[in-house]
N, C-alpha and C positions, 0 to 999 in steps of 0.2 A: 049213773053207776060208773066204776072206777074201772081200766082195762087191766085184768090179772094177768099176774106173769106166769110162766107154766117151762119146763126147761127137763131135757132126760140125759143120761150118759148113755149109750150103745157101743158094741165093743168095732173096733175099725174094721174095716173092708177094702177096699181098692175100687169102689163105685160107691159114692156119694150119695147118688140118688136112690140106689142100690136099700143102703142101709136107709136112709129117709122112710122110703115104703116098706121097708120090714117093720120099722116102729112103729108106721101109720095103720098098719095092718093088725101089729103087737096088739096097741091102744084099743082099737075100735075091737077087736074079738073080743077083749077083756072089759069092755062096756065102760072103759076108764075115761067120758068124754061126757059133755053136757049136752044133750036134758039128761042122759040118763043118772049120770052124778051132777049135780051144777054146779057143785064147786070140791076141787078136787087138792088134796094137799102135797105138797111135791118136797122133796125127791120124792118118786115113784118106789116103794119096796115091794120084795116077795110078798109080804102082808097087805098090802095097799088093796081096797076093796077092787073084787071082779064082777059081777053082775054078771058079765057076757055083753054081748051087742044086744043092743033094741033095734035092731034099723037093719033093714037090707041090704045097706051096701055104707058108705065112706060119704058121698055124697046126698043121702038120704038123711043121715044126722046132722049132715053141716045142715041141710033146708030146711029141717025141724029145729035145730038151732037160733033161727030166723039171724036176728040182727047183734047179739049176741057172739055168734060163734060157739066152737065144743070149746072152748077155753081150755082147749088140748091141743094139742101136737095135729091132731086132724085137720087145724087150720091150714097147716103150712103143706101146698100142695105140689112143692116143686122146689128145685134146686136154681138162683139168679146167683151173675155174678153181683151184680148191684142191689141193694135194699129194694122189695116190692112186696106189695099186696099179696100175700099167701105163699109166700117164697121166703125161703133159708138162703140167706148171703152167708159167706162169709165174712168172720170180723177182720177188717185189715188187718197188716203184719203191724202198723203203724200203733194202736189201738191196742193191739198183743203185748210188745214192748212197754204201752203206756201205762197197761194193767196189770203184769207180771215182768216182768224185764227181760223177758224172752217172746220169741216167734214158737216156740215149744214147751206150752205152759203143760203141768201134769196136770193129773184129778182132782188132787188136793187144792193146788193155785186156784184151779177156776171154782171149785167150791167154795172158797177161801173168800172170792172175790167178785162178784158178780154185778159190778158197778155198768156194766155196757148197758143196765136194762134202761137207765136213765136217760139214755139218747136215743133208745129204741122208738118206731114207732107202734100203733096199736094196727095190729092184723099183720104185723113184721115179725121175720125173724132170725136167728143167725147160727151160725156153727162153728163150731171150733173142732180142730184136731187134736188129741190131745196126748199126750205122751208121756211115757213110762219106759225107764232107763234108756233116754234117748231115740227109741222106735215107736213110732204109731200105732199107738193103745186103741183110743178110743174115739169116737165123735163126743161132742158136745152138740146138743141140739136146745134152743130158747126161744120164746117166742111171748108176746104180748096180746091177750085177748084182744076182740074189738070192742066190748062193752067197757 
């Protein structure tokens, strides 16, 4: 099976990590993560099925997930500066420029344009800052199953 891509917008903060675990917390309360959905359609909306959590906790779905993963945002359990295993990099400014022609893409740009997923690896994933009239809107948050 093929590693699905899975990606959210959240509104900024001034802790990174901050917003990470408000979405990972978002997700899993709203039961939006595999087994309990297995496969889930993205962008995320108000309408987007809730179930609620099956599991007791964030790490009790990823183990019921087994080798798969929540082909969710669940996977990504930490903030690196460098690409890793369960961890949100940032995309270089390098990369920014090469996909928008800015180091301050807005909502629209990255919706527009989602070409990083193709160098991505699978159980990886990345972030972007994103920006509305010049000031820090939003996170961008993407990621790659491991199946």
């Amino acid at each position: 099976m093929g590693a699905h891509p899975y990606y959210y917008f959240v509104k900024h903060q001034d802790d990174i990590s901050g917003a990470l675990e408000q979405l990972r917390q978002r997700e899993f309360q709203a039961g939006r993560y595999n087994p309990v959905i297995p496969f889930l359609d993205f962008p995320i909306h108000s309408n987007s099925p809730s179930p609620g959590a099956q599991h007791p906790s964030i790490e009790a779905a990823f183990e019921d997930a087994e080798a798969d993963g929540t082909r969710s945002i669940l996977d990504l359990s930490e903030i690196s500066e460098e690409p890793n295993f369960c961890c949100a990099a940032p995309l270089d400014e390098e990369r920014l420029i090469d996909l928008y022609g800015t180091t301050k893409p807005t909502h629209e740009m990255v919706e527009q344009t989602m070409d990083f997923f193709e160098e991505m690896e699978r159980g990886q994933g990345i972030y972007i800052k994103v920006y509305k009239d010049g000031r820090p809107d939003e996170f961008f948050f993407a990621g790659y199953s491991f199946d």
